[in-house]
Legacy VTK file of the C-alpha trace (Angstrom):
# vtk DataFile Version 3.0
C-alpha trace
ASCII
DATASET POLYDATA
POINTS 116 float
95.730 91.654 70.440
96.622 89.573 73.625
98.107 90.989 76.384
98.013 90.877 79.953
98.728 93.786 82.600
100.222 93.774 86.014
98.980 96.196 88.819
98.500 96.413 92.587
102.558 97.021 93.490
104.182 99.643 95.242
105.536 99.774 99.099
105.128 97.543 101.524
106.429 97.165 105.247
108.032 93.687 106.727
105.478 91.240 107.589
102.642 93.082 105.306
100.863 91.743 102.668
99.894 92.923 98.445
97.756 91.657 96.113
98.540 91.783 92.496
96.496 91.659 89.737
97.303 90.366 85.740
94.498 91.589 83.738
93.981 89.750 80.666
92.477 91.192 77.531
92.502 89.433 73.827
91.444 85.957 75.270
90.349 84.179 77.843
92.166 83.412 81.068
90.131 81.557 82.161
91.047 77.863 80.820
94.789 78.882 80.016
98.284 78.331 82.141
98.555 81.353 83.791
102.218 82.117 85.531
103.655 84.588 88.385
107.490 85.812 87.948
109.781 87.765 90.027
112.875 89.596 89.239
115.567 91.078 91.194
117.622 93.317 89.323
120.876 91.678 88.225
119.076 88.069 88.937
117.325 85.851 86.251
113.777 85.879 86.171
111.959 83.280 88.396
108.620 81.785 88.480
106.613 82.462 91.726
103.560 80.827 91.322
101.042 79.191 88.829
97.919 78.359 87.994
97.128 75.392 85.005
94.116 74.689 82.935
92.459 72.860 85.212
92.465 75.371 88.116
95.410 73.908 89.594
98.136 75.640 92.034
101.442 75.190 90.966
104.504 76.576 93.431
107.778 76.583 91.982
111.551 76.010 93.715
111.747 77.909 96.756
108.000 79.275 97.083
106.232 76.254 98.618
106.069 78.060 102.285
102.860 79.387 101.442
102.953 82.399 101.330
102.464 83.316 97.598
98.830 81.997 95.837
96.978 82.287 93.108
93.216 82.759 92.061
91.214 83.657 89.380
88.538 85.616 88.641
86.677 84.388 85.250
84.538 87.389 85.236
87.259 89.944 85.283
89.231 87.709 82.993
91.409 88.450 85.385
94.253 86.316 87.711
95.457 87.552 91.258
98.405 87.046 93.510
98.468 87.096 96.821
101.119 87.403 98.211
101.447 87.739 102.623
104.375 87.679 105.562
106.490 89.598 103.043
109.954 90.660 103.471
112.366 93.205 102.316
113.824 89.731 99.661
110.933 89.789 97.802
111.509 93.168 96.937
111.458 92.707 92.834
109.143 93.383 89.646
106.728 91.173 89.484
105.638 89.785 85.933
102.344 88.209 84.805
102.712 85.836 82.354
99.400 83.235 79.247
100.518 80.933 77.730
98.116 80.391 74.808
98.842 77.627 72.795
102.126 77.746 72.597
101.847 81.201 72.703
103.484 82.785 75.618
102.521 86.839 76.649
104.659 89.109 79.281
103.233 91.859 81.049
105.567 94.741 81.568
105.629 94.247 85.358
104.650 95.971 88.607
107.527 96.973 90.974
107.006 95.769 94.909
109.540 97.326 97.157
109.567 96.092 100.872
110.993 97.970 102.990
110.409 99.815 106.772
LINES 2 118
97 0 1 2 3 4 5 6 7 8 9 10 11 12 13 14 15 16 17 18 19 20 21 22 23 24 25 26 27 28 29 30 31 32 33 34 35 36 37 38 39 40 41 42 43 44 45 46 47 48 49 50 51 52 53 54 55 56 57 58 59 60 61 62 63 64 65 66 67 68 69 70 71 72 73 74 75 76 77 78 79 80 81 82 83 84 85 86 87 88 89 90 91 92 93 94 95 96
19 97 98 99 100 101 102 103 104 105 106 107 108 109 110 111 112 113 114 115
């Protein structure tokens, strides 16, 4: 079964940083498209941050600052985001997200809460 599961959130002040992690089980991460969204309660969800096939970053609309990466890790078949100079707007749940071959599979989110 393929899946893929989000740790690494919690509470964070202004200006601190998190790293997040997607781990992927069922197949391999390691060649497929391999997506960051965010979602604010009452908002749609957005898409943070990527990382293609070929090892590519892509930032999406209004996260090209910087501030959010990705990276991989092909022996933990797993896919990290980084995320730094945070502030209390980015305070959301956080979804990892394969897409396999036209196959596309949602973590349940991690919850990041900024806030002093």
């Amino acid at each position: 079964q393929m899946q893929v599961v989000e740790s690494g959130g919690g509470l964070v002040q202004p200006g601190g940083s998190l790293r997040l992690s997607c781990a992927a089980s069922g197949f391999t991460a390691s060649d497929k498209l391999m997506q960051w969204f965010r979602q604010v309660p009452g908002n749609e969800r957005e898409p943070v941050v990527g990382l293609d096939s070929m090892n590519s970053m892509l930032h999406y609309k209004g996260f090209t600052g910087g501030r959010f990466t990705v990276s991989r890790d092909n022996a933990k078949n797993t896919v990290y985001l980084q995320m730094n100079s945070l502030t209390p707007e980015d305070t959301a749940v956080y979804y990892c997200r394969a897409n396999i071959r036209g196959t596309v599979v949602w973590g349940k989110g991690t919850r990041v809460t900024v806030s002093s």
